[in-house]
VOBA-1610 file (N, C-alpha, C; in pm, whole numbers, padded with zeros to 5 digits, always signed):
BEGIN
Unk+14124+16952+10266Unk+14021+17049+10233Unk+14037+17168+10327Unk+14060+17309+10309Unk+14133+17375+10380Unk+14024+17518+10359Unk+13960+17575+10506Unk+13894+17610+10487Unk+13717+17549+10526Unk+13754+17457+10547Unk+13617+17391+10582Unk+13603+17279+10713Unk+13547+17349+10810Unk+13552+17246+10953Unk+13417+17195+11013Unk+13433+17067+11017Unk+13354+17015+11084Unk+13282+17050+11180Unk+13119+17013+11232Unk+13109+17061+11338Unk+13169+17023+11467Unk+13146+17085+11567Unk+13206+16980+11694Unk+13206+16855+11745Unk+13046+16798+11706Unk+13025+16681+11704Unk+13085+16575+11641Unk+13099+16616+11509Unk+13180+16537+11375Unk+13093+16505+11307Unk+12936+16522+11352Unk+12843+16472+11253Unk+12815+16609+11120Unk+12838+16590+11004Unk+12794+16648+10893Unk+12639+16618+10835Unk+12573+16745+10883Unk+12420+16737+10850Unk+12335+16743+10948Unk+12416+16728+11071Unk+12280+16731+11165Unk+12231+16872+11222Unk+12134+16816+11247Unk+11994+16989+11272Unk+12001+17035+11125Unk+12017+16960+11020Unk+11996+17068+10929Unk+11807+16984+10858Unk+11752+17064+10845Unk+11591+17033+10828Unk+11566+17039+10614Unk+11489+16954+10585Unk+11497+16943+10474Unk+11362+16888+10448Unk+11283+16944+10330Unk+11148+16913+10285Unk+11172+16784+10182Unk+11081+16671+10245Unk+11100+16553+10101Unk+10996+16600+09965Unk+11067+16600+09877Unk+11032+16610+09737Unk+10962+16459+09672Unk+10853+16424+09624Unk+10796+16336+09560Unk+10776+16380+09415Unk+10798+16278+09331Unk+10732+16279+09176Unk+10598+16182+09177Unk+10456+16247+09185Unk+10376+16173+09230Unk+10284+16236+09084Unk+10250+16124+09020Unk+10159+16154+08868Unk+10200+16253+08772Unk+10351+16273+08789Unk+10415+16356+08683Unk+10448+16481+08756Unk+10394+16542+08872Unk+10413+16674+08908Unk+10532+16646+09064Unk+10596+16714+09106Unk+10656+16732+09191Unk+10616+16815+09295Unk+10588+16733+09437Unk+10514+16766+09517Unk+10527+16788+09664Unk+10528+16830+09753Unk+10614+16808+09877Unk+10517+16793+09999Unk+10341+16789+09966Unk+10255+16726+10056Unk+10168+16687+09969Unk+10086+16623+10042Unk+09984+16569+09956Unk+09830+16656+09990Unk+09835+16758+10067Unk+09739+16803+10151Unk+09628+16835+10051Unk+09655+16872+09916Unk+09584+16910+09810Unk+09561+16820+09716Unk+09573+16700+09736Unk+09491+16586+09640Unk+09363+16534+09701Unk+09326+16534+09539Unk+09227+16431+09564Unk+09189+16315+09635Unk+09100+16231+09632Unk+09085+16112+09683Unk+09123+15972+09612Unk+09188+16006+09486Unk+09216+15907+09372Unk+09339+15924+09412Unk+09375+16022+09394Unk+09568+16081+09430Unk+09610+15990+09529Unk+09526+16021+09659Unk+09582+16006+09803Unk+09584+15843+09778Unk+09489+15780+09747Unk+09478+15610+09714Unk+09591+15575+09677Unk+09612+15609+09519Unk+09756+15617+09489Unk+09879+15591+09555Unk+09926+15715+09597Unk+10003+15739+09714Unk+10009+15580+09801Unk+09926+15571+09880Unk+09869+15501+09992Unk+09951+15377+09968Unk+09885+15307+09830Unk+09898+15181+09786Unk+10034+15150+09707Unk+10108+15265+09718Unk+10278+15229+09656Unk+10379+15177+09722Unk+10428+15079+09706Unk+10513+15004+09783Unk+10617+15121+09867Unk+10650+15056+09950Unk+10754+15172+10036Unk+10896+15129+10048Unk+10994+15189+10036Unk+11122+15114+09996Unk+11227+15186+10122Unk+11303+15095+10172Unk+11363+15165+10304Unk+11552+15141+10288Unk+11590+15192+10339Unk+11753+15186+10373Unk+11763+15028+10462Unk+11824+14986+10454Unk+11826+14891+10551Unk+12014+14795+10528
//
């Protein structure tokens, strides 16, 4: 790949900052700061799924 260098570290991606995106009741959302109290429940009570 010629033309494209790593950083110094070798890590690809780091310091780079990124907003998480949710599909939460059909709309796409990136806080919850503006829901309701039914919403936030919602949210709350959805299983959480991890890398592992």
């Amino acid at each position: 790949m010629t033309g494209k260098l790593l950083p110094e570290n070798g890590k690809v991606g780091e310091n780079v900052k990124f907003d998480r995106i949710r599909r939460i009741t059909g709309y796409l959302v990136g806080t919850t700061d503006r829901f309701n109290d039914a919403k936030r429940a919602e949210e709350k009570d959805r299983v959480k799924h991890t890398l592992s």
